[in-house]
C-alpha positions in Angstrom: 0.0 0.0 0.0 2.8 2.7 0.5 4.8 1.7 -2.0 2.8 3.5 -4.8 2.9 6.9 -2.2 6.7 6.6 -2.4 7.2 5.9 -6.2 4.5 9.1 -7.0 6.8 11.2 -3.7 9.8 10.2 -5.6 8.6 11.0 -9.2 7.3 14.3 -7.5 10.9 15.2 -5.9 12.9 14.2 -9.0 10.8 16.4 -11.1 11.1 18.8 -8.5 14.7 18.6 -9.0 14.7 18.5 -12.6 12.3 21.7 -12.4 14.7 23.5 -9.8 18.1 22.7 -12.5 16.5 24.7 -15.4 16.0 27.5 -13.4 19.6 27.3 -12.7 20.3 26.8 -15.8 18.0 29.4 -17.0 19.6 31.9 -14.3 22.9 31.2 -15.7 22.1 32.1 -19.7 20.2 35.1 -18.2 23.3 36.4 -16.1 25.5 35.7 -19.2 23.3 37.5 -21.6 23.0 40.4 -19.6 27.0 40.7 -18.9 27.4 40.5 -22.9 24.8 43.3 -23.3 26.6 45.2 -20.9 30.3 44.6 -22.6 27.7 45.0 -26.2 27.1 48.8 -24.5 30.5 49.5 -23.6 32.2 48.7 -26.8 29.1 51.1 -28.4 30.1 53.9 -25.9 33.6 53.5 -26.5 32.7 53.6 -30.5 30.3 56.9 -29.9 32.9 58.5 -28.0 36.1 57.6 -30.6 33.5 59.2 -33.1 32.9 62.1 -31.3 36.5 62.6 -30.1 37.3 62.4 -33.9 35.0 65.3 -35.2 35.4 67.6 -32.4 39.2 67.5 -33.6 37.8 68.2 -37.4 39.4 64.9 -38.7 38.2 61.2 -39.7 38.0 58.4 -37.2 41.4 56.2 -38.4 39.5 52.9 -40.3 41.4 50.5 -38.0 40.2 51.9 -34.7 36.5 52.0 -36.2 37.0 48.3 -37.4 38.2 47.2 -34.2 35.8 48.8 -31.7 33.0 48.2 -34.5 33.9 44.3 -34.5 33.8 44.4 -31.0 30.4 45.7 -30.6 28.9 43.4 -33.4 30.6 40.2 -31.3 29.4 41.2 -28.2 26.2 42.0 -30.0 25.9 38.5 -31.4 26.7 36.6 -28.1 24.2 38.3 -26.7 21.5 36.9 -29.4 22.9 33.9 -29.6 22.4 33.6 -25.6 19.0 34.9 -25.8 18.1 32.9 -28.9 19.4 29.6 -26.3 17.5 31.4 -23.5 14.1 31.1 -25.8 14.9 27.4 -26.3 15.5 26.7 -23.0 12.7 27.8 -21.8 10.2 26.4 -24.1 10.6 22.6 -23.3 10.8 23.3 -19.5 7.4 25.4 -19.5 5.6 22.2 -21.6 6.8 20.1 -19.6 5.8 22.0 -16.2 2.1 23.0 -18.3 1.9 19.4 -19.1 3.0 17.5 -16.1 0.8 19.3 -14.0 -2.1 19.0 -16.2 -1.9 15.6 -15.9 -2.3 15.4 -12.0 -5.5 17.2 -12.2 -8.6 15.5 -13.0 -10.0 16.3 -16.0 -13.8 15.7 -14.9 -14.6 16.4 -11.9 -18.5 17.0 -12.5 -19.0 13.3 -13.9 -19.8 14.1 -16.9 -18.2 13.5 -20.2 -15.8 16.2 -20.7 -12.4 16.9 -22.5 -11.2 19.4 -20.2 -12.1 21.3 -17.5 -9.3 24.4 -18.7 -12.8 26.7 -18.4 -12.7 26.5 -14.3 -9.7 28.9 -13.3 -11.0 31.6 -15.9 -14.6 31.8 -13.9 -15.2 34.9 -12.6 -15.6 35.0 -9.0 -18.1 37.7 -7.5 -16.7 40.6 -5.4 -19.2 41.7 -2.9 -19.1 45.7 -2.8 -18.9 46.8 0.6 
């Protein structure tokens, strides 16, 4: 009899854990995206100001300081897409998996009768009595 409570208590904690590692996970391409944003707005500052220092002094930014600080930005730029672009991928399986996990807990009839679904249930409006 309590073996079936342990295997569900033991499914339950392992997806749990499972759960609990993409978030890490998650956390960790969030954190990394944000630093290369950050380094992405650096290397555009130090690109606006080269630019700036450039025609306050009347004269052309030099083409190898624009194509360094420029290649900089773009790779910073493109991590940072990349990391987002992993972020979006990441998230996806985890979120059907959490959507369809729990979904398949709950009953999907509780009235007795013949249903497919009982999704209408948390979008009932409950009444607010004024006071």
């Amino acid at each position: 009899m309590n073996k079936p409570i342990w295997e569900k208590l033991r499914t339950e904690i392992d997806r749990a854990g499972r759960m609990a590692q993409g978030a890490i996970d998650e956390g960790k391409i969030r954190l990394d995206a944000y630093r290369s944003r950050q380094l992405a707005d650096k290397a555009a500052q130090a690109l606006g100001y080269a630019v700036y220092r450039a025609r306050k002094e009347n004269r052309e930014l030099e083409a190898d300081v624009y194509a360094r600080l420029s290649s900089t930005l773009a790779a910073h730029e493109a991590e940072a897409e990349r990391l987002d672009s992993e972020l979006r991928n990441a998230q996806g399986p985890r979120q059907n998996a959490e959507w369809d996990s729990t979904a398949a807990d709950t009953p999907s009839d509780t009235t007795g009768e013949s249903g497919t679904s009982s999704s209408s249930a948390p979008d009932e409006e409950v009444p607010i009595n004024p006071s």
